[in-house]
N, CA, C and O atoms as a DFTB+ gen file, in Angstrom:
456 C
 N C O
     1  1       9.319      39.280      97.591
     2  2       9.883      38.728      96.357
     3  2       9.034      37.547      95.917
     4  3       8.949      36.728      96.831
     5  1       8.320      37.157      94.724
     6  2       7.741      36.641      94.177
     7  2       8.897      35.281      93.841
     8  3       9.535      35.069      92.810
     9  1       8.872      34.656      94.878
    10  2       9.501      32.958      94.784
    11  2       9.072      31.975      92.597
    12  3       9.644      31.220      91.810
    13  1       8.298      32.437      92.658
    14  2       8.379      31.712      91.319
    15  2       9.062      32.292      89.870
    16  3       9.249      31.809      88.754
    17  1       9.323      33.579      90.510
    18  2      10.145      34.639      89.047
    19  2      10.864      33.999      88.895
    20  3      10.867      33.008      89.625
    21  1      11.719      34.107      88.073
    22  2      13.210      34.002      87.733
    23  2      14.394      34.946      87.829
    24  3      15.608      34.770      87.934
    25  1      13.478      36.187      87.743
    26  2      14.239      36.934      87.319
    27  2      14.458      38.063      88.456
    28  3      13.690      39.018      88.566
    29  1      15.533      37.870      89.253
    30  2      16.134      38.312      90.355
    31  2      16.084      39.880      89.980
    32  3      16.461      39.757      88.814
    33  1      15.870      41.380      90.153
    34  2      16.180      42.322      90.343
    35  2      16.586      43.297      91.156
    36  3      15.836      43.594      92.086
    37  1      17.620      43.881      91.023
    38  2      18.305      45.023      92.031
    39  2      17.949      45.987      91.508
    40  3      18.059      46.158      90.294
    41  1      17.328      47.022      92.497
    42  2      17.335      48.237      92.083
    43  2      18.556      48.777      91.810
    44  3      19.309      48.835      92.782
    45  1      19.098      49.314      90.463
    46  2      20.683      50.175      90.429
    47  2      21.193      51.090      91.674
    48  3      22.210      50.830      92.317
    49  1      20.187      52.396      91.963
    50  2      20.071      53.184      92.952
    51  2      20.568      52.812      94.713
    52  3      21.568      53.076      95.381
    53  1      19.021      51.928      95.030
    54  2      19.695      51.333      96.209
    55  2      19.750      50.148      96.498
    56  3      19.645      49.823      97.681
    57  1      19.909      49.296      95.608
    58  2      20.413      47.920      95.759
    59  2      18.981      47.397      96.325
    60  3      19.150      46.612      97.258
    61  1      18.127      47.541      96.125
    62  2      17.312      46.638      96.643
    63  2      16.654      45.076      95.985
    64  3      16.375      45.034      94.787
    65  1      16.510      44.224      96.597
    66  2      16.433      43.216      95.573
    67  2      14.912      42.760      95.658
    68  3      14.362      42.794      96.759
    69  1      14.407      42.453      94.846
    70  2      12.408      42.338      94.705
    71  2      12.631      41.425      93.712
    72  3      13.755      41.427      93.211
    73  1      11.650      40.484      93.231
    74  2      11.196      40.392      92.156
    75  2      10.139      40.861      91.233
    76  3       9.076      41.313      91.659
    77  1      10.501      40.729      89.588
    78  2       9.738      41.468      89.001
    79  2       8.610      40.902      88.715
    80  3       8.592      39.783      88.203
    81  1       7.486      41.588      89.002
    82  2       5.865      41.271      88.764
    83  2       5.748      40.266      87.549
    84  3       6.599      40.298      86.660
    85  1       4.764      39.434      87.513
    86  2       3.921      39.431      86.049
    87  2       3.667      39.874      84.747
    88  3       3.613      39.361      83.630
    89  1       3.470      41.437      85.437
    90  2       2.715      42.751      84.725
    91  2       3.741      42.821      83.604
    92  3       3.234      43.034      82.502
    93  1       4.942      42.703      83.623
    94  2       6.425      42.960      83.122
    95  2       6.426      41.828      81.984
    96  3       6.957      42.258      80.961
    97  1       5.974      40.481      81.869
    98  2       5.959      39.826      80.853
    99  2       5.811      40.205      79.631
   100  3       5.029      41.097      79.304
   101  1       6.537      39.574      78.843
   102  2       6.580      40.683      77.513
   103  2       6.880      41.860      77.189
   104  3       6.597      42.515      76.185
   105  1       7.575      42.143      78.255
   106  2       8.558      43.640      78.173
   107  2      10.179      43.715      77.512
   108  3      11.014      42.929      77.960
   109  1      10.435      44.370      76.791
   110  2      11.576      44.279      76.293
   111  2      12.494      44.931      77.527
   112  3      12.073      45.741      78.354
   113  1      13.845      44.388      77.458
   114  2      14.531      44.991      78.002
   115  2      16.052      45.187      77.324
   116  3      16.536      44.351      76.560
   117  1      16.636      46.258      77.670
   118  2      18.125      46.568      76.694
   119  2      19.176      45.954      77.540
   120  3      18.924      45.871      78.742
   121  1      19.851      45.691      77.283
   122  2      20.994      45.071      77.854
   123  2      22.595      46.680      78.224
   124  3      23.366      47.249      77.450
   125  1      22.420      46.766      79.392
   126  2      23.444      47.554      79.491
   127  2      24.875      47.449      78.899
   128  3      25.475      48.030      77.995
   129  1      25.238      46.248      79.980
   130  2      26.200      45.411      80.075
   131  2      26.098      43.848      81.087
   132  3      25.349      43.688      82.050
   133  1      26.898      43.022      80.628
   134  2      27.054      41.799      81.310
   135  2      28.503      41.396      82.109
   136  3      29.661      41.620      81.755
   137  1      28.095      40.861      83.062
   138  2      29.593      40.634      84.484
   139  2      29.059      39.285      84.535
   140  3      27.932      38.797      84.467
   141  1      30.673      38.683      84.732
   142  2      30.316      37.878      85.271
   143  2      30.895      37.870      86.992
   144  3      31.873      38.543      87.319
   145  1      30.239      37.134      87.838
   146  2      30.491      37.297      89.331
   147  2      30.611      36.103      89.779
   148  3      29.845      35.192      89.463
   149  1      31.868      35.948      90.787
   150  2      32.544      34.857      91.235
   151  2      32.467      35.024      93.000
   152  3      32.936      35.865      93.767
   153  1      31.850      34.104      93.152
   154  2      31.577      34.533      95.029
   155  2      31.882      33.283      95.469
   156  3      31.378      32.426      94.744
   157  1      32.822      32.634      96.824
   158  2      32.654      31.127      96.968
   159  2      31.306      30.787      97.603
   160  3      31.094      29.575      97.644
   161  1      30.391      31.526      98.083
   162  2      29.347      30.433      98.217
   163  2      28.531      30.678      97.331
   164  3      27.531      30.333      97.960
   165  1      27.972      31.146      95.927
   166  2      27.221      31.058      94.894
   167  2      28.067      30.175      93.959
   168  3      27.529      29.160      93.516
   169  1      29.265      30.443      93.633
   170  2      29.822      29.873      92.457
   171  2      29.936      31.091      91.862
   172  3      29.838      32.088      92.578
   173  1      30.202      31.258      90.200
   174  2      30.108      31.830      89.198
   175  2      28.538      32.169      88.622
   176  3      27.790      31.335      88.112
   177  1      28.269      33.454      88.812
   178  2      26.891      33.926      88.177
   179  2      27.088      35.122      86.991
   180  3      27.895      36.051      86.969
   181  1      26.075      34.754      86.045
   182  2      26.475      35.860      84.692
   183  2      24.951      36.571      84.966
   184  3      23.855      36.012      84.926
   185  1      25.295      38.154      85.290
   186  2      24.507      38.921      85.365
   187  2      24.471      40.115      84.223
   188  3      25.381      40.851      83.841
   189  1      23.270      40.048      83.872
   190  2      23.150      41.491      82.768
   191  2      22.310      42.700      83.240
   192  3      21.084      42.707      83.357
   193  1      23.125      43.683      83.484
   194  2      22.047      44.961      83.537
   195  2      21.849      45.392      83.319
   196  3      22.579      46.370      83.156
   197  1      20.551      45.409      82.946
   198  2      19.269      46.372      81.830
   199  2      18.779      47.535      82.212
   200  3      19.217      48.176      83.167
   201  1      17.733      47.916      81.406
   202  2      16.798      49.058      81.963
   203  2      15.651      48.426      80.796
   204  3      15.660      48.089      79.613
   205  1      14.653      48.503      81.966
   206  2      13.317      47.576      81.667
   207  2      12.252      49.205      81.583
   208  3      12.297      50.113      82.413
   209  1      11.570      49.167      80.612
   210  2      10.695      49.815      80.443
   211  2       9.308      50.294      81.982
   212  3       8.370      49.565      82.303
   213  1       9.624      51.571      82.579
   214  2       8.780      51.414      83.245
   215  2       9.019      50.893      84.764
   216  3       8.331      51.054      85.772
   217  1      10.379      50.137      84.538
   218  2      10.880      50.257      85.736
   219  2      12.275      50.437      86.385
   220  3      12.640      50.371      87.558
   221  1      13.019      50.718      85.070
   222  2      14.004      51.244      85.189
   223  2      15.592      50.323      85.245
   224  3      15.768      49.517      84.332
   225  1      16.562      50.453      86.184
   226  2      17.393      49.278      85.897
   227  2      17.822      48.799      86.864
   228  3      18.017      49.322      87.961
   229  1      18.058      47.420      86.409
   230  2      17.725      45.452      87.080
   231  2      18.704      45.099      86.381
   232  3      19.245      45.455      85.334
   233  1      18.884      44.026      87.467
   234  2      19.919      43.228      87.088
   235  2      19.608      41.755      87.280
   236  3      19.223      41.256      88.338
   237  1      19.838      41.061      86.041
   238  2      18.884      40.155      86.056
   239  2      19.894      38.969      85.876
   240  3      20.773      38.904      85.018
   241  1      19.602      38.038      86.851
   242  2      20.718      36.937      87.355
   243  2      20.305      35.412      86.390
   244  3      19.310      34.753      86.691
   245  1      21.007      35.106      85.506
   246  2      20.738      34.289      84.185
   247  2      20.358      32.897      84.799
   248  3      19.288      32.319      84.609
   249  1      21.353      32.472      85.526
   250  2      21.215      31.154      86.510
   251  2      19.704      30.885      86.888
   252  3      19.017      29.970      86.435
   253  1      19.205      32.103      88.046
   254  2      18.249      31.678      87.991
   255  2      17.054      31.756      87.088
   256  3      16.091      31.384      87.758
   257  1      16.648      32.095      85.780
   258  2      16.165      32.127      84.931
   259  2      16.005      30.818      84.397
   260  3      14.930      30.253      84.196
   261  1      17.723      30.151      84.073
   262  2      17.377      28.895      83.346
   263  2      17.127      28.086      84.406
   264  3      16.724      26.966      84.093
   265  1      17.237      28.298      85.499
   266  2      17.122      26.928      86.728
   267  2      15.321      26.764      86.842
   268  3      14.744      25.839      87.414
   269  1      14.780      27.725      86.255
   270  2      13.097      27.626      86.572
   271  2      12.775      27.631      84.932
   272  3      11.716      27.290      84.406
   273  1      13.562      27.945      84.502
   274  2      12.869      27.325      82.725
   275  2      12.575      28.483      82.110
   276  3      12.193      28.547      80.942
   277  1      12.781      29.710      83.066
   278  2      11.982      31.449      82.044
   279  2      13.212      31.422      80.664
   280  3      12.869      31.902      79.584
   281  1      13.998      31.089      80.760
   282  2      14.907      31.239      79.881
   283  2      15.457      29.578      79.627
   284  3      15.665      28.712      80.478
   285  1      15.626      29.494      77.853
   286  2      15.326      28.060      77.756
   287  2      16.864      28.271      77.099
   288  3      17.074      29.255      76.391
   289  1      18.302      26.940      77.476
   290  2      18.774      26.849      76.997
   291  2      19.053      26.343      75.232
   292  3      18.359      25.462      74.724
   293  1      20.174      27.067      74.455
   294  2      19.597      26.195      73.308
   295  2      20.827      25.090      73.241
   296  3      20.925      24.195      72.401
   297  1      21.817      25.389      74.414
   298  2      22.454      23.981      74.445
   299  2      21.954      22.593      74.751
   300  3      20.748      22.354      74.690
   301  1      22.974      21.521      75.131
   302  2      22.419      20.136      75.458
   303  2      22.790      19.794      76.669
   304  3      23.997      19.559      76.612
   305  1      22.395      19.639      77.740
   306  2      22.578      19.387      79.201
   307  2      23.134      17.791      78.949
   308  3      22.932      17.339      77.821
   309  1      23.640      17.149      79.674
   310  2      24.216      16.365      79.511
   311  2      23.333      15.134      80.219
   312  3      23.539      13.967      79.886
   313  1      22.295      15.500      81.260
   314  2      21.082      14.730      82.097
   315  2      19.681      14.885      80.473
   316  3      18.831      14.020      80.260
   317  1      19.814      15.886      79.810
   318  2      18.772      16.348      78.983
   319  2      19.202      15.014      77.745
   320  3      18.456      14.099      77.396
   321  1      20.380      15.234      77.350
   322  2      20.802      14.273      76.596
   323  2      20.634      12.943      76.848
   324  3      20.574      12.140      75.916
   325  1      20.550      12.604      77.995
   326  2      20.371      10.798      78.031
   327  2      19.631      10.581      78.218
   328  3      19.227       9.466      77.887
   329  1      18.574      11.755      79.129
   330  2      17.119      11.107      78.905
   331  2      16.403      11.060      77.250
   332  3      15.368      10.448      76.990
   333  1      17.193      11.826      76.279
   334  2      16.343      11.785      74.851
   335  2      17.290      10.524      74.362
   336  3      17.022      10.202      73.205
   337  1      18.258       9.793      74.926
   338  2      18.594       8.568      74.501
   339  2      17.805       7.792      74.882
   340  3      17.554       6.861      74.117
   341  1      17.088       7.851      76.217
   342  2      16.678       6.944      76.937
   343  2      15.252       7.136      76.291
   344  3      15.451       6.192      75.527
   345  1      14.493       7.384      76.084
   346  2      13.238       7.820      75.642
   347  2      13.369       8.071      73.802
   348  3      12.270       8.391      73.349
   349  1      14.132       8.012      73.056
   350  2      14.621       7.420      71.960
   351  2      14.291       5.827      71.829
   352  3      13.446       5.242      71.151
   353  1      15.472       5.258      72.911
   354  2      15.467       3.704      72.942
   355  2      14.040       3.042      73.360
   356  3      13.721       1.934      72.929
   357  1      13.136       3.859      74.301
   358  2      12.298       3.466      74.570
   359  2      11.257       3.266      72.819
   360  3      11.020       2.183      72.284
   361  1      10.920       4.351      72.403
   362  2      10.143       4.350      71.370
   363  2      11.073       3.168      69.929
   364  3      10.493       2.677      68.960
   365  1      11.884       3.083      70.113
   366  2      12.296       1.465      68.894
   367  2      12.021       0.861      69.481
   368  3      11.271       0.091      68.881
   369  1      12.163       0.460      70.964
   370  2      12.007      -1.078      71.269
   371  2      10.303      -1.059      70.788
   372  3       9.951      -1.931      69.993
   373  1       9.298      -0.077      71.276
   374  2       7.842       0.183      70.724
   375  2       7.913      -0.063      69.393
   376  3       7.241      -0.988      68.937
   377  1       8.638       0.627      68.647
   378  2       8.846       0.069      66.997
   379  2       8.008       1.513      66.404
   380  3       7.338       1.592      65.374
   381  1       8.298       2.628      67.445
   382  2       7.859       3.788      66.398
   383  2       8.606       4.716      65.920
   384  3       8.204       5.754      65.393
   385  1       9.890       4.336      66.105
   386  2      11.038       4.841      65.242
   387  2      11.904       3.567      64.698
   388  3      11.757       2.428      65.142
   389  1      13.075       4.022      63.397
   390  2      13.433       2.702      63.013
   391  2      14.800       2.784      63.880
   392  3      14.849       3.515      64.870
   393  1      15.684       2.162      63.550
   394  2      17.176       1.214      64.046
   395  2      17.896       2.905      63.945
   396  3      18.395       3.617      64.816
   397  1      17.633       3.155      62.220
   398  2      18.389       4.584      61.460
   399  2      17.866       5.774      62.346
   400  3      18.710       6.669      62.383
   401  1      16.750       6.056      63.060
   402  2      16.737       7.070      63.361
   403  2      17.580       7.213      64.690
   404  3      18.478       8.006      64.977
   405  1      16.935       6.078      65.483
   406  2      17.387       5.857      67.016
   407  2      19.131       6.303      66.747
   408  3      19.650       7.214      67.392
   409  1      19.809       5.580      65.809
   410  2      21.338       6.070      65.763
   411  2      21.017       7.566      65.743
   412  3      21.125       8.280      66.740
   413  1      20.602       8.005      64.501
   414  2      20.908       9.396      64.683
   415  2      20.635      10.034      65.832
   416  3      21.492      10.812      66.252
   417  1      19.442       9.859      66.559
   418  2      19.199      11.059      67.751
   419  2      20.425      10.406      68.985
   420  3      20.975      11.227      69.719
   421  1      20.761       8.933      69.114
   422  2      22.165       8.824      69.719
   423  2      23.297       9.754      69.416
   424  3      23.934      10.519      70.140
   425  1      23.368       9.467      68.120
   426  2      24.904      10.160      67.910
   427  2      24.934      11.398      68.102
   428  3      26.005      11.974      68.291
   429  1      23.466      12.198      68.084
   430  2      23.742      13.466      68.524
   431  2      23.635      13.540      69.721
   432  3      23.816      14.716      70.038
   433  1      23.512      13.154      70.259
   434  2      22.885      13.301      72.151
   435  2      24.634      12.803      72.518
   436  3      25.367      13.626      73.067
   437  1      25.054      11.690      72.226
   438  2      26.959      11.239      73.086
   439  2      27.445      11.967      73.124
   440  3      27.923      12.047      74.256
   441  1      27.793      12.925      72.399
   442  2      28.534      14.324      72.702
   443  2      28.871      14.772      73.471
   444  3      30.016      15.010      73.857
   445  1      26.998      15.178      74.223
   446  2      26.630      15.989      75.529
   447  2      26.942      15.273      76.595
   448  3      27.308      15.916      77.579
   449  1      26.877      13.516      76.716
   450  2      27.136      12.139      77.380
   451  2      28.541      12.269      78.274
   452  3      28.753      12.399      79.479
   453  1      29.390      12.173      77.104
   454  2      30.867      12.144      77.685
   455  2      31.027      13.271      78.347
   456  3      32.097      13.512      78.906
């Protein structure tokens, strides 16, 4: 299994689990259906299983996708959010944003905060 994928696959057939090559980048894949799976020592994982061109069907575990970045959330993490406060505040005190902007990218980032 290729430690830097993301993208966890089971063979449908016999359950085998590999990761998927390189070669596979930029491959479309269809979405069968999506489960979600509740185990106590994983937690809650949302899995979708496809059929990938060429290699047939995988089940591809979302968690770890966004935990290595292959898949980019378009929400706001709540650690993601204060560092763009924090790095906001940094650039006014520099004086390369004004007072007005720094509020705005605050007020959108507290949200994610609380």
């Amino acid at each position: 299994m290729t430690s830097e994928l993301a993208i966890a696959s089971a063979f449908m057939g016999g359950g085998k689990v590999d990761g998927i090559g390189a070669t596979y980048a930029g491959s479309q894949m269809k979405i069968k259906s999506i489960k979600v799976e509740r185990n106590k020592n994983r937690g809650v994982q949302v899995v979708f299983r496809c059929d990938l061109a060429g290699l047939g069907g995988v089940l591809v575990q979302i968690e770890n996708c966004l935990s290595t970045g292959e898949i980019v959330s378009q929400g706001m993490t709540r650690d993601k959010a204060l560092s763009e406060v924090k790095k906001a505040k940094e650039m006014l005190e520099l004086e390369l944003i004004t007072q007005q902007e720094f509020d705005s990218i605050k007020a959108e980032c507290i949200k994610f905060i609380k």
